[in-house]
Backbone as a printed PyTorch tensor [residue, N CA C, xyz], in Angstrom:
tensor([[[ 15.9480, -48.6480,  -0.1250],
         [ 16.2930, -49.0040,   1.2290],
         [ 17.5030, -48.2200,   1.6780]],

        [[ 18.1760, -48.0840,   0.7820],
         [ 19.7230, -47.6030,   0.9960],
         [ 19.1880, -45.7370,   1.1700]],

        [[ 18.5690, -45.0190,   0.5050],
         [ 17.8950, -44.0190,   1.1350],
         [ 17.5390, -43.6930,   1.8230]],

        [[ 16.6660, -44.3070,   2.3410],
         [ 15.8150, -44.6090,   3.3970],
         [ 16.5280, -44.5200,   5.3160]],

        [[ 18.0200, -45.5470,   5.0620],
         [ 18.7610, -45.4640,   6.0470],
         [ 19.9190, -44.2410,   5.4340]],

        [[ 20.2010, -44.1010,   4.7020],
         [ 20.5770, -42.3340,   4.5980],
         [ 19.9160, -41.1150,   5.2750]],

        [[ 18.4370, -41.4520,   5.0810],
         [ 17.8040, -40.4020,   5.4650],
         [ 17.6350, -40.5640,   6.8190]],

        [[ 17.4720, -41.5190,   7.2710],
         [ 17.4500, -41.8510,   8.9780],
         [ 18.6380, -41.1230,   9.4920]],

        [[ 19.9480, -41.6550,   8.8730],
         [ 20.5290, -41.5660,   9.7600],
         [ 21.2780, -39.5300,   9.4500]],

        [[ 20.5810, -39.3460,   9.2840],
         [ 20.8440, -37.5770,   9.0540],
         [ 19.6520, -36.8550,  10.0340]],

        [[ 18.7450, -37.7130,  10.0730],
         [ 17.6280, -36.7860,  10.7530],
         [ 18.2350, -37.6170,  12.0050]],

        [[ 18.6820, -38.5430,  12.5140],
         [ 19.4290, -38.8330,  13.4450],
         [ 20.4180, -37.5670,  13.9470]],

        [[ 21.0050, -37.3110,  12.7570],
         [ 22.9590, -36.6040,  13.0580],
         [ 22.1180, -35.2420,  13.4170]],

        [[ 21.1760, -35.0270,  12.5670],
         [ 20.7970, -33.1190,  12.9290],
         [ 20.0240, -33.1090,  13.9930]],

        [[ 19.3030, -34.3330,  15.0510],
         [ 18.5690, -34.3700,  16.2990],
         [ 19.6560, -33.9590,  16.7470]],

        [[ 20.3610, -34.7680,  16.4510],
         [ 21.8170, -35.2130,  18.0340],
         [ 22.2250, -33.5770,  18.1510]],

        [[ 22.3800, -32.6300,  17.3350],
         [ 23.2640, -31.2580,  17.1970],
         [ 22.2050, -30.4680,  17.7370]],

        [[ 21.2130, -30.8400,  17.5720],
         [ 20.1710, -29.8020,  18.7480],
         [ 19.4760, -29.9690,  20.5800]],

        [[ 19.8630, -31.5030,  20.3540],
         [ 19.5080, -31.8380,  21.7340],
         [ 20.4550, -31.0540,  22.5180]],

        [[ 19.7550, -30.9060,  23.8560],
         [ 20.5860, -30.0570,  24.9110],
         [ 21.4310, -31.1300,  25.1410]],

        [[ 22.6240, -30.7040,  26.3750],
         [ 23.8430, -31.6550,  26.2180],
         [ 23.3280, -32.6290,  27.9530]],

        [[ 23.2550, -33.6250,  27.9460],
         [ 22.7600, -34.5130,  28.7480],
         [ 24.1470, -34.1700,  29.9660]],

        [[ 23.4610, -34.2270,  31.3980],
         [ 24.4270, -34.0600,  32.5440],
         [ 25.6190, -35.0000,  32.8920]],

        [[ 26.4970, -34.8150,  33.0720],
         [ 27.3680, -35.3820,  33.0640],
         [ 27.0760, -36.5280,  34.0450]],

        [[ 26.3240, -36.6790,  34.9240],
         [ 26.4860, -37.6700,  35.8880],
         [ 25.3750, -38.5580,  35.7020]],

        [[ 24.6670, -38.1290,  34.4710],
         [ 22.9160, -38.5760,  34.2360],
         [ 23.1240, -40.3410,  33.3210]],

        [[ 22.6310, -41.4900,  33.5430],
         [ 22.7540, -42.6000,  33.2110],
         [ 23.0980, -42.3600,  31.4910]],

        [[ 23.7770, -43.5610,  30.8420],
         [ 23.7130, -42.9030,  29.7960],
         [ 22.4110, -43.8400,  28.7960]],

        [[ 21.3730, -43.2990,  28.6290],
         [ 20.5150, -44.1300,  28.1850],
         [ 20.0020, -43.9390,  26.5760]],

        [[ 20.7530, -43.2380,  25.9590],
         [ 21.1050, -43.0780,  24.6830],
         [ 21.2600, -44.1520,  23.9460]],

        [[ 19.9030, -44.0360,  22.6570],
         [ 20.1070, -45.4390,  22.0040],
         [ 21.4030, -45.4730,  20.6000]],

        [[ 21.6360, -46.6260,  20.3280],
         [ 22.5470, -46.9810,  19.5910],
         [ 22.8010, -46.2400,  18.7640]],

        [[ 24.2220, -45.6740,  18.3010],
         [ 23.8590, -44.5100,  16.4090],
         [ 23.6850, -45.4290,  15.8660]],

        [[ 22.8540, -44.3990,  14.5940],
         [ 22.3710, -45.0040,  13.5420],
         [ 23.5380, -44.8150,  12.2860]],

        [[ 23.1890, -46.0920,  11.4010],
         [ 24.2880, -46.1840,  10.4140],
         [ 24.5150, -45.1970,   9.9260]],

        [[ 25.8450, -45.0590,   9.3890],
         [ 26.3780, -43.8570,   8.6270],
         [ 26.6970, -44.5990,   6.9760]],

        [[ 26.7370, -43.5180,   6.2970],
         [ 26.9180, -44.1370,   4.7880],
         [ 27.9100, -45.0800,   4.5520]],

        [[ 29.0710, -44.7700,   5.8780],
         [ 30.8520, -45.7290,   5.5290],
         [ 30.0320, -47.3830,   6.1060]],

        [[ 29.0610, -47.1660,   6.9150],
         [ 28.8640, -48.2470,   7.9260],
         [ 28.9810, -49.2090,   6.5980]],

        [[ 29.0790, -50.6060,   7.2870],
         [ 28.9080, -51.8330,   6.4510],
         [ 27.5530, -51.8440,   5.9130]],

        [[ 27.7320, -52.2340,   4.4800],
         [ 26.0750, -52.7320,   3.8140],
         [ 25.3120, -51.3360,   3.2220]],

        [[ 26.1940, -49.9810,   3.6210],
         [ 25.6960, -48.7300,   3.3520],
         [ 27.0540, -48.4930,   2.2050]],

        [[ 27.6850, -49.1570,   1.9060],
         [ 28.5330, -48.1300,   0.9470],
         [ 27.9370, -47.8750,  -0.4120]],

        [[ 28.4830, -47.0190,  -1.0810],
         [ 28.3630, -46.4090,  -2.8620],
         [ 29.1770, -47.6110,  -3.7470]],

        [[ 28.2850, -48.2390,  -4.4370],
         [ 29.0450, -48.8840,  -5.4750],
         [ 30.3680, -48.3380,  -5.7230]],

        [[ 31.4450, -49.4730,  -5.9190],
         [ 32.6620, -48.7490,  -6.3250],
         [ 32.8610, -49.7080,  -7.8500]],

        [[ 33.4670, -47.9630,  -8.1200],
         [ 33.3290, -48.7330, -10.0630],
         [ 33.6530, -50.0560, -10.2600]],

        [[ 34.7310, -50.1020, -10.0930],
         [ 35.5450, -51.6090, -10.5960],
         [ 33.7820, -52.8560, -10.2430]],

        [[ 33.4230, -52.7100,  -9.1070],
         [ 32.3980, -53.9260,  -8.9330],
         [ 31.5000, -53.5580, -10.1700]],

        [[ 31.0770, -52.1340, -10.1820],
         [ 30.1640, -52.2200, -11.5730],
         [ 29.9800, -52.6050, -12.5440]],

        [[ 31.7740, -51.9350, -13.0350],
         [ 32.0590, -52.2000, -14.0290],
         [ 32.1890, -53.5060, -14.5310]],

        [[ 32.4230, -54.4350, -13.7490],
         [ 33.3490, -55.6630, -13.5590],
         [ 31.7000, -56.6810, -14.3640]],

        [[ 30.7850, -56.1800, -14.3510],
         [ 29.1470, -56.5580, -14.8880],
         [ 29.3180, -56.2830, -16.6740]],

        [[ 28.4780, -57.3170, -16.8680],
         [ 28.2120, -57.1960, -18.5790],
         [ 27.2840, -55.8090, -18.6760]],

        [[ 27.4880, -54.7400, -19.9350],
         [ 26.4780, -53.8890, -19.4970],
         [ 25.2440, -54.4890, -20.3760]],

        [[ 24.1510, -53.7700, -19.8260],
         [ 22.5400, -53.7970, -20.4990],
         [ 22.8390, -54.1450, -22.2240]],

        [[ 21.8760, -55.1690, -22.6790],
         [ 21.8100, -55.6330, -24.0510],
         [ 20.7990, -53.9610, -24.2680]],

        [[ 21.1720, -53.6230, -25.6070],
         [ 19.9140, -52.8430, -26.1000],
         [ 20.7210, -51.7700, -27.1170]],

        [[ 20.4360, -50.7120, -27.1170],
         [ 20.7580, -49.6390, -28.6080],
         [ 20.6260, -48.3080, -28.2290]],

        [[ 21.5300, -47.6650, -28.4070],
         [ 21.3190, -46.2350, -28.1100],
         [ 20.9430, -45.3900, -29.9860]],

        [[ 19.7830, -44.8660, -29.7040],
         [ 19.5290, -43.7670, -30.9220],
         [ 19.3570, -42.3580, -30.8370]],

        [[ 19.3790, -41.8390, -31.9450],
         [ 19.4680, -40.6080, -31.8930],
         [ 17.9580, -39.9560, -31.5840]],

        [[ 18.2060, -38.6330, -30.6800],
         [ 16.6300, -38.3050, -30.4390],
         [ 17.1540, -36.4750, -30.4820]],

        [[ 15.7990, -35.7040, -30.6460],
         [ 15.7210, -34.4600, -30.3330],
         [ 15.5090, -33.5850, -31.3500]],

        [[ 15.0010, -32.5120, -31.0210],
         [ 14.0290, -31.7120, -31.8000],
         [ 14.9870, -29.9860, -32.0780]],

        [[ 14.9050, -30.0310, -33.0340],
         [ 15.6250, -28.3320, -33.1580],
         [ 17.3810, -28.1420, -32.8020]],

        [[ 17.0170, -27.2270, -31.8500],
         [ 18.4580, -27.2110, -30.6560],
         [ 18.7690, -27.8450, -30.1190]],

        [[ 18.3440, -29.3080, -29.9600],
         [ 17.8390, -30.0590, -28.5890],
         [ 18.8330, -31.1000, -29.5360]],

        [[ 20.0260, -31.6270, -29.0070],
         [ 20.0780, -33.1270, -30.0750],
         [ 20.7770, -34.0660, -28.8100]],

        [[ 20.1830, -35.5590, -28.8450],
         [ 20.6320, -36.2700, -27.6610],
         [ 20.5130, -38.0850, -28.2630]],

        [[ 21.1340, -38.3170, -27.4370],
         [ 21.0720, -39.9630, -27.6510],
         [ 20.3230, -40.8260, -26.3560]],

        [[ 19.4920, -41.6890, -26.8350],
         [ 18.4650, -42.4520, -25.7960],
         [ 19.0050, -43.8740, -25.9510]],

        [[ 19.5610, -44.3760, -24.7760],
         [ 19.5320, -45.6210, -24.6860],
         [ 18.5400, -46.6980, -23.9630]],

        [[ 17.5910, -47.4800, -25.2170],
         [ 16.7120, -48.1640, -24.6120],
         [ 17.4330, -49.9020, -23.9690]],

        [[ 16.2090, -50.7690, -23.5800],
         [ 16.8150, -52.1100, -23.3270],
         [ 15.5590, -52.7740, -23.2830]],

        [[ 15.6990, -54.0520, -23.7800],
         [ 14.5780, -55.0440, -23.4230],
         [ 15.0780, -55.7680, -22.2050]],

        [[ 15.8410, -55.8620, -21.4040],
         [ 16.2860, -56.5470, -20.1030],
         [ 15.5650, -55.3870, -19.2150]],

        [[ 15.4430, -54.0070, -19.6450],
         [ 15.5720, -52.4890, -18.2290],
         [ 14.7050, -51.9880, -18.6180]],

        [[ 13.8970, -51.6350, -17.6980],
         [ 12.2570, -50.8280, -18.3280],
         [ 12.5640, -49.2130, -18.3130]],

        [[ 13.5860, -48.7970, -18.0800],
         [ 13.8110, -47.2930, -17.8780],
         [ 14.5340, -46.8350, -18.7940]],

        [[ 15.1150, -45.7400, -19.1660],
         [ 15.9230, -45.0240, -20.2550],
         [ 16.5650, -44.2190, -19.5060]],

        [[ 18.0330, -44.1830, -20.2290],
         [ 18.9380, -43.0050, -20.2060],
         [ 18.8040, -42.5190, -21.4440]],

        [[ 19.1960, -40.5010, -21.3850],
         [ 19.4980, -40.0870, -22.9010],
         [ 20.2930, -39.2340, -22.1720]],

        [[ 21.3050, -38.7490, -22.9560],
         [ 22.3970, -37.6190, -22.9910],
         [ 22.4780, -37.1160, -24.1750]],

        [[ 22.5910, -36.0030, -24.3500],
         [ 21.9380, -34.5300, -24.7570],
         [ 22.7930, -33.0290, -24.7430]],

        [[ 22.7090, -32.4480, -25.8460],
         [ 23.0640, -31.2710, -25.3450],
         [ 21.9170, -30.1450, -26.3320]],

        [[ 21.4740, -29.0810, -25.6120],
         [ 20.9880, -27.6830, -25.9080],
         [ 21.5240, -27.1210, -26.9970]],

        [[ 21.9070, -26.8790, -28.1660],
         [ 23.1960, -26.1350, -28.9710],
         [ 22.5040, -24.8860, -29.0420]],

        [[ 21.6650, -24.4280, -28.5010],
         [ 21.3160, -22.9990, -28.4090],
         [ 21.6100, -22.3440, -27.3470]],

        [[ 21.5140, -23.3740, -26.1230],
         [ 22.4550, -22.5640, -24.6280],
         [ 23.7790, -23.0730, -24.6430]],

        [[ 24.1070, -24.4490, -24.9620],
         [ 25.1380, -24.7750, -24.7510],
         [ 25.0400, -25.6310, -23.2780]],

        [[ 23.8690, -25.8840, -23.1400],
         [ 24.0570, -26.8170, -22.1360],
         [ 23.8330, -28.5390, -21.9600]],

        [[ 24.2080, -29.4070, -21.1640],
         [ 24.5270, -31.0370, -21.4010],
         [ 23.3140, -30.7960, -20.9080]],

        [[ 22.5230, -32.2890, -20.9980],
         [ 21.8110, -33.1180, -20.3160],
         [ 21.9680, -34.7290, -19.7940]],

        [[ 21.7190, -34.9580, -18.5710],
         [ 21.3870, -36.4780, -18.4910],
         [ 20.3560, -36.9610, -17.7400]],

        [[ 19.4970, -37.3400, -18.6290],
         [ 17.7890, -37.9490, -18.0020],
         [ 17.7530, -39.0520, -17.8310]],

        [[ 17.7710, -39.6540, -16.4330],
         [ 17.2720, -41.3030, -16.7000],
         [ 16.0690, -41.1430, -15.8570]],

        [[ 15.1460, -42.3910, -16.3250],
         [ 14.1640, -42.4160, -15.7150],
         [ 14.8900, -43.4300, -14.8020]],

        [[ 13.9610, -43.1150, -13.2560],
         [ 14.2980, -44.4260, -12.1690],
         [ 13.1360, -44.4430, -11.4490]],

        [[ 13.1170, -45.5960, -10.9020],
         [ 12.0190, -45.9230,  -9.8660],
         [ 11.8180, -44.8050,  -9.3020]],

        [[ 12.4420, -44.0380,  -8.2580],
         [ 12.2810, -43.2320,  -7.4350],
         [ 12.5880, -41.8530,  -7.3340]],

        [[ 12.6320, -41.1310,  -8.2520],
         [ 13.1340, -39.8810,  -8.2640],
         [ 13.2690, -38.5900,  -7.7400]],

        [[ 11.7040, -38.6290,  -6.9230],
         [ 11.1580, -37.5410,  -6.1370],
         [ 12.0900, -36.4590,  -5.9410]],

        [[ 13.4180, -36.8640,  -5.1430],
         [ 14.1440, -36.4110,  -3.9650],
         [ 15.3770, -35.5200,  -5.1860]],

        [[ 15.6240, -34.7290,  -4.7940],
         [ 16.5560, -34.0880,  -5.6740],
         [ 18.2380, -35.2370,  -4.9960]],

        [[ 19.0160, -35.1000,  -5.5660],
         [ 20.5250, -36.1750,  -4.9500],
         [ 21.6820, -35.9420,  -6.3400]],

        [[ 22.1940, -36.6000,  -5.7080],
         [ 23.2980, -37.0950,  -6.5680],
         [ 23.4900, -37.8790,  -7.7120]],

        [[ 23.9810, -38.2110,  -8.8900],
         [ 24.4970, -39.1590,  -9.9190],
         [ 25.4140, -38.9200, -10.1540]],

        [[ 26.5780, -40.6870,  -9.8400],
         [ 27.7260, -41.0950, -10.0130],
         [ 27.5960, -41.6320, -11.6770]],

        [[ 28.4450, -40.9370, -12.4460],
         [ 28.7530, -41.7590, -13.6330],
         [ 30.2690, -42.6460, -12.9920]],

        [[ 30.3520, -43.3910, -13.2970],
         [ 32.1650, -44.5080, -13.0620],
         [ 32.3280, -45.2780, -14.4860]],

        [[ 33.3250, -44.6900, -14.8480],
         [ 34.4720, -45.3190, -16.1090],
         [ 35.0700, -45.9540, -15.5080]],

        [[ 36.0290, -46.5830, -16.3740],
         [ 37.1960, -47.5760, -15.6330],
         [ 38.4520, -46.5820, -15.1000]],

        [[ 37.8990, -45.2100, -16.1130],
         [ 39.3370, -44.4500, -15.5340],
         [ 38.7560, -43.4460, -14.3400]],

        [[ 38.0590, -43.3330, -14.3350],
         [ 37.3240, -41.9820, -13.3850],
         [ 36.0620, -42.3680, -13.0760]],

        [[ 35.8130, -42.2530, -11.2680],
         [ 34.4140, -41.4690, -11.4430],
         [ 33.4360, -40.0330, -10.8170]],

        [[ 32.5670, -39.7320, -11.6430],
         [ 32.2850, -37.9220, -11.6420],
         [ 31.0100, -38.3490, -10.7630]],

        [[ 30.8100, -37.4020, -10.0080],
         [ 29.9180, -36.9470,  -9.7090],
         [ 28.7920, -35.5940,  -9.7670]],

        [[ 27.5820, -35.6290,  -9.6610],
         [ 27.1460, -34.7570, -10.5290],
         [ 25.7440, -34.7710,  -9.4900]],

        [[ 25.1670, -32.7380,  -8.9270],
         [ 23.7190, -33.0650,  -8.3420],
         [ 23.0410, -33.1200,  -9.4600]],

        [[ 21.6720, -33.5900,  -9.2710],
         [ 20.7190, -33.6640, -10.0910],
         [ 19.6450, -33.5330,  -9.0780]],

        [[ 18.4770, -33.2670, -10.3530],
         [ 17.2680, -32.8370,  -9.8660],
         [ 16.0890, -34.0990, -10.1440]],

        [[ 15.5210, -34.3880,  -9.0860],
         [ 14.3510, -35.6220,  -9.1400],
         [ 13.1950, -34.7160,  -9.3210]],

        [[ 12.3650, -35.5860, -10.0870],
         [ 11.2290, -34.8830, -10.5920],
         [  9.8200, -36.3830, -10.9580]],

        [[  8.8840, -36.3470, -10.7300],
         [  7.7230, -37.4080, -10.9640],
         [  6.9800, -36.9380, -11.7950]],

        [[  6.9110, -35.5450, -12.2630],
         [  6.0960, -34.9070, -13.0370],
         [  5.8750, -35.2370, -14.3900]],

        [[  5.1720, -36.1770, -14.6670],
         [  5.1270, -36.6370, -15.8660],
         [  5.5120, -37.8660, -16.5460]],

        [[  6.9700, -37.8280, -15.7900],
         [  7.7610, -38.6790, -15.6450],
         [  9.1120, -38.9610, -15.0250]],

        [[  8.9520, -40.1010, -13.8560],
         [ 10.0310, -40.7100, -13.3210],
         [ 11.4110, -40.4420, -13.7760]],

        [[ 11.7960, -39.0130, -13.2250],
         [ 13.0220, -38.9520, -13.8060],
         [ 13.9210, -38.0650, -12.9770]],

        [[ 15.4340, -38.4170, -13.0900],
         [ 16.5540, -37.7650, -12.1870],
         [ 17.2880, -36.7630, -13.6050]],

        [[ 17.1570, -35.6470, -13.4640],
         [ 18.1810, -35.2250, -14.4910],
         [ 19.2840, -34.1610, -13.7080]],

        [[ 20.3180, -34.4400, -14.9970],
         [ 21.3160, -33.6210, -15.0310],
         [ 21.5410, -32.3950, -15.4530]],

        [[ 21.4640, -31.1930, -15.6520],
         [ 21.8190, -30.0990, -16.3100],
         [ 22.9540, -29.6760, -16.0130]],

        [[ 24.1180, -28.9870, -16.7400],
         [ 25.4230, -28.4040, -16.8290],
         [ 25.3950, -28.1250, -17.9170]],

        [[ 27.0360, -27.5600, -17.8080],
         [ 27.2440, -26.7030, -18.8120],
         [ 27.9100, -27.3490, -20.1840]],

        [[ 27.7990, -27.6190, -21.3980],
         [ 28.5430, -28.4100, -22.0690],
         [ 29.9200, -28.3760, -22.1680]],

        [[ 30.6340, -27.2870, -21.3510],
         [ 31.9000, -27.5900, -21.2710],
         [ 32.2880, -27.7700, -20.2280]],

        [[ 31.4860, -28.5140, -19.2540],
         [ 32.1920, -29.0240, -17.7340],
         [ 32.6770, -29.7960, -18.0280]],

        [[ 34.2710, -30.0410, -17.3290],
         [ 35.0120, -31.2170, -17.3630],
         [ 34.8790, -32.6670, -17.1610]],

        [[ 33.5540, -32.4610, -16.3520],
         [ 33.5980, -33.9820, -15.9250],
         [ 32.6270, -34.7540, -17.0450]],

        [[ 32.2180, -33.9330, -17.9400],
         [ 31.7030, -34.3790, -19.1220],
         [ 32.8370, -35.5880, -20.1320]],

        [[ 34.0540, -35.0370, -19.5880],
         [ 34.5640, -36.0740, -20.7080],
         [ 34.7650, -37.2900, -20.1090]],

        [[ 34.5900, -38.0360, -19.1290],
         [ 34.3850, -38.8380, -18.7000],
         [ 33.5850, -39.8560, -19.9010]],

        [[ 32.2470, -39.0290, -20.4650],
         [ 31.7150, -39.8480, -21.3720],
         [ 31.7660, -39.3330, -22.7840]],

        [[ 33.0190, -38.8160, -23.2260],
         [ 33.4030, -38.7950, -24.3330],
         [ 34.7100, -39.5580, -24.4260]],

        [[ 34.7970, -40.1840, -24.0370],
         [ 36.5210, -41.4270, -24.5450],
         [ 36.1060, -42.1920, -24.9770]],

        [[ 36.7490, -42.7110, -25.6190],
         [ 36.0690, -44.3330, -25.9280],
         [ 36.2700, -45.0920, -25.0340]],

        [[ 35.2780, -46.1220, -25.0480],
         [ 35.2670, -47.1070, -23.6930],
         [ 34.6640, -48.4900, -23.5040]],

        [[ 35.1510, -49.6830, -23.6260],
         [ 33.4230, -50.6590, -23.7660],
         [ 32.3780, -50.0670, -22.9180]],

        [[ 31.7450, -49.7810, -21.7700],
         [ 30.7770, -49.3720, -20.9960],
         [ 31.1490, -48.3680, -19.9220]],

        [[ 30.0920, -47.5310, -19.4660],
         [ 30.2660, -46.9400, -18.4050],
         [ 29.1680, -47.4050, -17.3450]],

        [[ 29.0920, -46.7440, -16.0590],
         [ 27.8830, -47.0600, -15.4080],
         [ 27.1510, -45.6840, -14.1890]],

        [[ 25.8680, -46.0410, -14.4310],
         [ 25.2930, -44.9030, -13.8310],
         [ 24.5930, -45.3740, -12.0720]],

        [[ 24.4980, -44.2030, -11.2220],
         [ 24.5090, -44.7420, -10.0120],
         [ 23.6020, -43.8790,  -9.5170]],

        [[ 22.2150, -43.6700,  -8.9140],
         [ 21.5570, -42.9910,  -7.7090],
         [ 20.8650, -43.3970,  -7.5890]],

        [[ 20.0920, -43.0670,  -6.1220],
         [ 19.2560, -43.3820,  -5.0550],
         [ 18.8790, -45.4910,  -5.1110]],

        [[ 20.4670, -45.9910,  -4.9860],
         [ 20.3720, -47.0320,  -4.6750],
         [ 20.4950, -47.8100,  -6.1910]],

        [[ 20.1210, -47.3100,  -7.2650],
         [ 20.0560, -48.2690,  -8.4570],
         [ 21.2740, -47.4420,  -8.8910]],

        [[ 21.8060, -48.8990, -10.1400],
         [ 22.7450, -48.5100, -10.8380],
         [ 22.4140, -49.5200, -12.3300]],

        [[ 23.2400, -48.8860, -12.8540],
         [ 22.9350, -50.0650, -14.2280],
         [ 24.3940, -49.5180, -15.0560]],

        [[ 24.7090, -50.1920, -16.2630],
         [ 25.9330, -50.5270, -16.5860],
         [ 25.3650, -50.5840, -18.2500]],

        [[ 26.2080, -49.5470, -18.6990],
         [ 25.8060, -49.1320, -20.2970],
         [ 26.6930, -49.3130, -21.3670]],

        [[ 26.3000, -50.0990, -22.3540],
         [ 27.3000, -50.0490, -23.2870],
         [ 28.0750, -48.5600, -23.8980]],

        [[ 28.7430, -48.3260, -23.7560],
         [ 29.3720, -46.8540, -24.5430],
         [ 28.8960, -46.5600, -25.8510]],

        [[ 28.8670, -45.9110, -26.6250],
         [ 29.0990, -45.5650, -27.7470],
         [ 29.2850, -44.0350, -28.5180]],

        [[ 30.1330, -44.2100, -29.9490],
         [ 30.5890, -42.6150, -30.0450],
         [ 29.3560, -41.6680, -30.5410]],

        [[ 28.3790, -42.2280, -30.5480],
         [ 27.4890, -40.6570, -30.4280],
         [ 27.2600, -40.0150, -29.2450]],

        [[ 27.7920, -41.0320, -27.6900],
         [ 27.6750, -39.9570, -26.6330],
         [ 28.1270, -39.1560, -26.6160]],

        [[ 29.6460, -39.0880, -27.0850],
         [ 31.0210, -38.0960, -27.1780],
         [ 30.4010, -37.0660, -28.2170]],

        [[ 29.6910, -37.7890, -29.8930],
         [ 29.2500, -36.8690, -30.7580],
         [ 28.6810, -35.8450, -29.8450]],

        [[ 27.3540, -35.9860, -29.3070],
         [ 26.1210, -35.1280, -28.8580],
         [ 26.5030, -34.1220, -27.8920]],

        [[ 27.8860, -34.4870, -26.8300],
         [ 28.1880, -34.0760, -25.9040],
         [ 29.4950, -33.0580, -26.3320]],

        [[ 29.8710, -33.6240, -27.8230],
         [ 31.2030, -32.5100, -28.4690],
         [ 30.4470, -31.4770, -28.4580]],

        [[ 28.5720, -31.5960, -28.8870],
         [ 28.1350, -30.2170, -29.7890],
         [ 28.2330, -29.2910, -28.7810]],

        [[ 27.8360, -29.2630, -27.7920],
         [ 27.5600, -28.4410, -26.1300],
         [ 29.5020, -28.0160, -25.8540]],

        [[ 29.9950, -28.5520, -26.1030],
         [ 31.3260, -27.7430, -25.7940],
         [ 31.5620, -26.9710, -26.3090]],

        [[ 31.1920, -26.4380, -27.8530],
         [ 31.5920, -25.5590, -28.2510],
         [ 32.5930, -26.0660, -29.7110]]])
């Protein structure tokens, strides 16, 4: 839903910048703007509320093949998965969650209690329901999820969920730095 009036209200903002400019003396019969992201009921989770949540019961394990080494966190409460990952042959991170809706390429907010990163990602249905991350294993905003921490929490296209931490994220995500 929260997309949905995102996307309205942009194909709103980029009409308005092409319409010719209405006469100055002409009634003004222009309907209402449409919400903007600050509007009420449209904001971005802010960490502290996230955080402030028990995270997901469940287990993160080790997964990946060759070069490929990553950690998958499942849940019996959450039908979807996160894994974080790194390449040790390019040297690059990963973060795959599956979500309801992925299609749309966007954004993912990770929020710690000390920071939160933002990161584009790419939506994809192909196969499977999934938003991922690619970078470089030594981008900074990677360490965000290498501290220790009780939980962090993940945020796009309207869902969020709230993850227990643990040190094989930091392990998997040391290998990609180098």
């Amino acid at each position: 839903m929260m997309i949905r009036n995102l996307l309205l209200a942009s194909v709103l903002a980029l009409g308005a910048c092409t319409q010719a400019a209405a006469p100055e003396d002409a009634p003004d019969t222009a309907p209402a703007a449409a919400a903007t992201p600050d509007s009420p009921g449209n904001e971005l989770p802010v960490a502290a509320d996230l955080l402030a949540g028990a995270p997901l019961s469940g287990r993160w394990e080790d997964v990946g093949d060759g070069a490929t080494v990553g950690v998958l966190f499942t849940s019996p409460d959450y039908a979807d998965t996160l894994a974080i990952g790194c390449n040790t042959g390019t040297g690059e991170a990963y973060i795959n969650w599956t979500i309801q809706n992925p299609a749309e390429d966007g954004e993912v907010r990770l929020y710690t209690g000390a920071k939160t990163e933002t990161f584009a990602a790419t939506g994809s249905n192909a196969g499977a329901a999934i938003r991922t991350i690619d970078v470089s294993g030594s981008d900074p905003r990677l360490a965000v999820l290498k501290t220790t921490q009780a939980k962090f929490a993940v945020q796009a296209s309207g869902e969020a969920i709230v993850l227990p931490w643990d040190p094989s994220i930091a392990r998997v995500l040391n290998e990609c730095a180098g």
